[in-house]
Structure formats: C-alpha cells, structure tokens
C-alpha positions as CSV (number, residue, x, y, z in Angstrom):
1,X,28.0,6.1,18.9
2,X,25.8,5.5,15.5
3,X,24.3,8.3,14.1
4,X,20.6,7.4,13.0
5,X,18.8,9.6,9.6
6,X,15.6,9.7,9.9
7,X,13.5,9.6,6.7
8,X,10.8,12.4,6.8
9,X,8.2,13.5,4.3
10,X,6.5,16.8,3.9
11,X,2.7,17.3,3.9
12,X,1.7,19.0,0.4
13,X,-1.1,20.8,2.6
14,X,0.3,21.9,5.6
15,X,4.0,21.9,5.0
16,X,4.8,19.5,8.4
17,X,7.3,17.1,8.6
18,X,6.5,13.2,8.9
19,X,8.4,10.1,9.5
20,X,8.6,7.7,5.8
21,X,6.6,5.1,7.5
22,X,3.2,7.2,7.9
23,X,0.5,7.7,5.3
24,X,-0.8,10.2,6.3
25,X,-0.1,13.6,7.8
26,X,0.0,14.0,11.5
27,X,-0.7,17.3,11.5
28,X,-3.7,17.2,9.2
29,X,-4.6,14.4,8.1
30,X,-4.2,14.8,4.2
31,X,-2.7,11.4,2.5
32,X,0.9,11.1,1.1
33,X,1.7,11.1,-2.6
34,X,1.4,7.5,-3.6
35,X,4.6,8.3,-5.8
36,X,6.2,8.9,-2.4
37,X,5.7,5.5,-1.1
38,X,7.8,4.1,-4.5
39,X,11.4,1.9,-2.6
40,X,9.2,1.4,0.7
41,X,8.6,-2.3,1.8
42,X,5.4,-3.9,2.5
43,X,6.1,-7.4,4.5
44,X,8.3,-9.1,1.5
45,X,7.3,-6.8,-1.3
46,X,9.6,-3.8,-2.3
47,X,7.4,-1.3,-4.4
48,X,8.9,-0.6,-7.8
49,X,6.0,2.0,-9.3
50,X,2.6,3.0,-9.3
51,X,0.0,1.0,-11.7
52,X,-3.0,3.2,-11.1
53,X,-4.9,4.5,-8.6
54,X,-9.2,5.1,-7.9
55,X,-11.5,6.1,-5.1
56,X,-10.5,3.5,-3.1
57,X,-6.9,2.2,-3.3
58,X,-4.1,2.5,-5.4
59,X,-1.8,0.0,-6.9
60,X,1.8,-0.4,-7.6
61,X,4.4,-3.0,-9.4
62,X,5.8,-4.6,-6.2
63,X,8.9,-7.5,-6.4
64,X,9.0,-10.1,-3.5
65,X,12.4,-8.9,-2.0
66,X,14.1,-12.7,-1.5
67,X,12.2,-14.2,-4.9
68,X,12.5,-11.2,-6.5
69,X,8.9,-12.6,-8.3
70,X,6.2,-9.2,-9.2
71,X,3.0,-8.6,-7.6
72,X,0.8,-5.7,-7.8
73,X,0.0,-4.5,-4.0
74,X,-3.5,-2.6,-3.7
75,X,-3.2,-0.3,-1.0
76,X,-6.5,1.0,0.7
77,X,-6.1,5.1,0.6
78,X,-4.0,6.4,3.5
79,X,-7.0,8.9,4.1
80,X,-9.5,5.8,3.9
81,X,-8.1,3.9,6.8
82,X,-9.9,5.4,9.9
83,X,-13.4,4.4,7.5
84,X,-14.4,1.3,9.2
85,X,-16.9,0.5,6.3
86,X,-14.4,1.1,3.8
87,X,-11.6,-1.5,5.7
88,X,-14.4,-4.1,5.9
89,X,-15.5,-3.2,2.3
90,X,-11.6,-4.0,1.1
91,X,-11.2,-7.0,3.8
92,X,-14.3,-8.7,2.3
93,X,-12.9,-8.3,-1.2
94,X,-10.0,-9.8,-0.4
95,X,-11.8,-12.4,1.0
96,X,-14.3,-13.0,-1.5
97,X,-11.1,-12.6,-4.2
98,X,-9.1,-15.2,-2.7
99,X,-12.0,-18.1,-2.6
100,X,-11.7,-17.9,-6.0
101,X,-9.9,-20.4,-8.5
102,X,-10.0,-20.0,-12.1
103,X,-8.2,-18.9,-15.1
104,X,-9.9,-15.8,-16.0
105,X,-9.3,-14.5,-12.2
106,X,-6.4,-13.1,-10.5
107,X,-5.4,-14.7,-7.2
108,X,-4.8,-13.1,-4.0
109,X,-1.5,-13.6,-2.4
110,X,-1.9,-12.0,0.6
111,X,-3.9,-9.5,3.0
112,X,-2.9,-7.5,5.7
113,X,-2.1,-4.3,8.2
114,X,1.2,-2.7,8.2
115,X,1.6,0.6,10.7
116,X,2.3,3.5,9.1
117,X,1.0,2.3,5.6
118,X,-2.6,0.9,6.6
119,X,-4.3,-2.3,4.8
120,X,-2.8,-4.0,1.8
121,X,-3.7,-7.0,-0.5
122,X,-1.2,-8.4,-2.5
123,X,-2.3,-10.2,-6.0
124,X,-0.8,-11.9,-8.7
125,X,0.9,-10.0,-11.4
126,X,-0.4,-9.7,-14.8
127,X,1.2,-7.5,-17.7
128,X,-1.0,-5.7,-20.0
C-alpha cells in the first residue's frame, strides 16, 4: 500500500485547511496568496514567479514544462471567478487579444478553465 501526501494550504482569514489545487478558501471564500500558487502547473505551463498583479488578475513568469519556452499566464482573481461579468469581461479580452497580429502587440497563446485555479490566458513573454 502507497501512502498519498496531500498538499494543503491555510486560509490567511479563517485559518482552514485547503487542498493546493483550490483558489480559494472553502470555508470562506477569501483568495490564496498568488505567491502560493508559485511550482503549480497550469495545462503545460509550470509557474516560476509572480510579475504583478491588479484588480482583476495577476500575472506570473510561467515555462512550458516539455519546451521549457516562458510565458506570462494572467490569472483571473481566485475571488473574481463566481463574477459572471467579470469571466466574460476576461474571455472577451482574450478574444479580442488574440485576433490581433502586429508587432507592437503581444499574442495570446492560449485561454482556458482549470478546476481549482479558475480562468487563465496564456501570452507571449516579453522582458522589460
């Protein structure tokens, strides 16, 4: 017989324990430290670091795990995701984002759902 660890994080508000792959607290709701979500994978991208963060998302360094090629993943706010104008304000960004083809514009990679982290959109990486 295997023995199975489960990763948990605690809630900074309410002190309860959660599995890794939840944003936000079961107990209360409150969102997870977007340090905290540093070494988790979304789909083929491995998180490295957090870029910045604003009222809507927050964005890390992210390396595709086989290509090992960087992306910066924008995740909608863990405490965003039961907003349905606020998942269709992000999904029409991405959407309007990735019709676009020039220079001066980053491209978007990728959009989607995972459970336990909510929406993503994964865009090209640029330093500076």
């Amino acid at each position: 017989m295997r023995k199975v660890e489960i990763l948990m994080w605690k809630c900074t508000e309410c002190g309860h324990e959660n599995p890794d792959n939840v944003g936000v607290c079961e107990e209360c709701d409150h969102s997870r430290d977007p340090s905290t979500l540093v070494g988790m994978q979304i789909n083929h991208w491995v998180l490295e670091r957090q870029l910045g963060e604003g009222g809507m998302a927050v964005v890390f360094l992210a390396r595709h795990k086989m290509l090992n090629s960087p992306v910066a993943v924008k995740l909608l706010r863990a405490d965003l995701t039961h907003k349905r104008e606020v998942i269709e304000r992000f999904r029409t960004e991405a959407l309007a984002a990735s019709q676009l083809n020039h220079e001066n514009v980053i491209q978007v990679l990728d959009f989607g759902h995972q459970k336990g982290i909510g929406f993503y959109m994964v865009l090209e990486f640029l330093k500076g």
